[in-house]
C-alpha positions, -999 to 999 in steps of 0.1 A, spaced: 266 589 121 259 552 113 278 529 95 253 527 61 248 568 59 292 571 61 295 544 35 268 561 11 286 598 18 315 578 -2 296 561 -33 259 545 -27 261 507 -26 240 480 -39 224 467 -4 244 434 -8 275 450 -11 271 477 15 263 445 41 293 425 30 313 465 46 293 465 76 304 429 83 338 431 84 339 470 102 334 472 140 324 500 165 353 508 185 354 535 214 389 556 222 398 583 248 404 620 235 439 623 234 447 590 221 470 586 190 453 564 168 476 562 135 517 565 140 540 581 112 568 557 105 546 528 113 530 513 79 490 516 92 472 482 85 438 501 101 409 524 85 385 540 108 358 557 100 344 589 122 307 578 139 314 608 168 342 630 173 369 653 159 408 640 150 434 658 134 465 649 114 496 667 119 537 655 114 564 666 133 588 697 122 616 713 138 600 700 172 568 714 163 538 696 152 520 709 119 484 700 118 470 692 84 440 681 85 408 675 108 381 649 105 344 648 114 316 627 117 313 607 86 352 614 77 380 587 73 411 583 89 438 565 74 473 567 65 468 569 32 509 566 24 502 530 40 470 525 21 478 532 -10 522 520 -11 522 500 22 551 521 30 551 537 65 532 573 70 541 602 78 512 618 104 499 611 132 465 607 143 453 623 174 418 622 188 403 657 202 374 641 217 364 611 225 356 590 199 335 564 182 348 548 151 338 521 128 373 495 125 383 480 91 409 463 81 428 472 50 436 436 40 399 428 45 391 459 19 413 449 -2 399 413 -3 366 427 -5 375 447 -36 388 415 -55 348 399 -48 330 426 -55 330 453 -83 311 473 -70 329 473 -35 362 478 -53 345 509 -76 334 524 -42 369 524 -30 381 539 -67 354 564 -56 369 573 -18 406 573 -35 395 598 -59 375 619 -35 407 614 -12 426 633 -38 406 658 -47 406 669 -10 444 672 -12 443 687 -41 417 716 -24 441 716 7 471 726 -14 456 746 -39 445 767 -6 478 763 16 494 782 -17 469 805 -34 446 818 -6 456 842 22 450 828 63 418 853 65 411 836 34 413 800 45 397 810 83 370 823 60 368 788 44 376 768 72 342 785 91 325 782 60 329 746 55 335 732 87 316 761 114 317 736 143 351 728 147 360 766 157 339 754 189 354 718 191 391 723 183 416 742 201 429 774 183 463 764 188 456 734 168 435 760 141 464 781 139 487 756 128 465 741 101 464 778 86 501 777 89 500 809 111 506 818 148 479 820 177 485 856 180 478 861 140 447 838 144 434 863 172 439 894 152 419 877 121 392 863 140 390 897 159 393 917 118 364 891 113 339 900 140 
């Protein structure tokens, strides 16, 4: 996914405004498996997804928790950092290997003091941001795992192929084995 089409998914851009972005992001390349963002580390980096699959988990009780995948056309950010420059609390992990789109968050945030309508598309991505959360949480407490499998396939049916069910089963907050017997109740 290019630059332009991720940046549009967000909040369409007047064509100045949208090259004054593209300037200041560049394509970087990194190995599945690398950690990209650090909890306790305050993240000074946005990337955006142009190939591959990360997740987002924090560490409990010597167990990781994932929280959250991204796609093509997704961000990854701390968003504790982002938002507080405080240090997160995920980590970042790569599942494949992965081409991203680098920005700084000090170059944004100049960005957003130039241009209106740069700094209304970022009002745009914070609110979207939250609105996913909001959906994440509202589901984590209100819908039952087949109920958020179902979803999760419904919403996002290629990462059952791309992600590893360990990694599936821990986003619904469930064990492997429980994860086998809903996807077998599914079938």
């Amino acid at each position: 996914m290019e630059i332009e089409q991720i940046l549009d998914l967000i909040y369409p851009l007047p064509e100045l405004s949208k090259l004054k972005l593209q300037n200041c992001a560049k394509e970087v390349r990194f190995s599945k498996g690398h950690i990209l963002l650090r909890a306790d580390k305050i993240e000074t980096t946005i990337y955006f997804i142009r190939k591959g699959i990360a997740r987002a988990y924090a560490n409990r009780d010597d167990n990781e928790v994932t929280f959250w995948f991204g796609k093509e056309g997704d961000t990854v950010l701390s968003m504790k950092s982002y938002v507080a420059h405080q240090k997160g609390y995920e980590d970042i992990e790569l599942l494949e290997d992965c081409d991203l789109y680098e920005l700084k968050a000090e170059k944004l945030q100049k960005l957003f003091e130039e241009d209106i309508h740069i700094a209304n598309w970022g009002r745009k991505f914070a609110e979207k941001e939250l609105v996913k959360t909001e959906e994440r949480l509202i589901s984590r407490q209100f819908r039952t795992a087949t109920e958020r499998y179902k979803e999760l396939l419904k919403n996002y049916p290629h990462l059952i192929q791309r992600v590893q069910l360990g990694h599936i089963a821990s986003y619904l907050g469930i064990s492997q084995v429980s994860l086998s017997r809903i996807r077998a109740e599914i079938k």
